[in-house]
C-alpha positions, 0 to 999 in steps of 0.5 A: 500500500502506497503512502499518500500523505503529504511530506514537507521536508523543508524545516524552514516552513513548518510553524512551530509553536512557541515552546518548541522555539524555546526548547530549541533555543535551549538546546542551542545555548547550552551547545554554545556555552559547552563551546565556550568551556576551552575559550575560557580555561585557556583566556583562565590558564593564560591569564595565571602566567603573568601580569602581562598576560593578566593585563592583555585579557583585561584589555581584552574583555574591557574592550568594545568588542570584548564587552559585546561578545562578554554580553553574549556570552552572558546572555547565552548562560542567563538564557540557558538557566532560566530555560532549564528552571523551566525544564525541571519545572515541567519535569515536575509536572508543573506547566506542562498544560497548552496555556501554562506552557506557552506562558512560561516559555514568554516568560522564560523570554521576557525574564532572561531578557530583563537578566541579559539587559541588568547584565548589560547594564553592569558590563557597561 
């Protein structure tokens, strides 16, 4: 018997709803940050040589640019956090109904936003 439902193999036109979005987002912030791991153990372990080198990073995370990707960074591991509150409150079966969900999942948006912003504001 032949199959004849439609297949939409194209990703980047399926809707998907919005706590699908942040579930993914959430995927993607922690394959981000797990990146980031030897980036700063070795900006760490550079830093510990000597004072020059301790003076070279800060230069390099005082600056403009070091600044915006310190932000990023930030912001990556705020969203990250928040989101996995998330999870494990669902994984408590708390916020797991359809409006419940798509509240929390805004909310998860608007609370790591307002965290990355207060962070902003301190960096800068």
């Amino acid at each position: 018997m032949k199959d004849t439902r439609p297949k939409n193999l194209n990703l980047l036109t399926i809707r998907q709803p919005i706590p699908a979005i942040i579930s993914i987002l959430h995927r993607i912030s922690g394959v981000v940050l797990f990146l980031l791991i030897p980036l700063m153990l070795w900006a760490l372990g550079y830093s510990l040589q000597s004072q020059e080198n301790f003076q070279d990073i800060h230069d390099m995370f005082t600056s403009t640019s070091g600044k915006t990707i310190t932000l990023l960074c930030i912001a990556a591991f705020l969203y990250h956090f928040v989101a996995g509150i998330r999870h494990l409150l669902m994984d408590m079966e708390i916020g797991v109904e359809l409006k419940s969900g798509r509240f929390t999942a805004m909310l998860t948006l608007v609370v790591s936003l307002l965290l990355t912003v207060l962070a902003g504001i301190y960096i800068w």
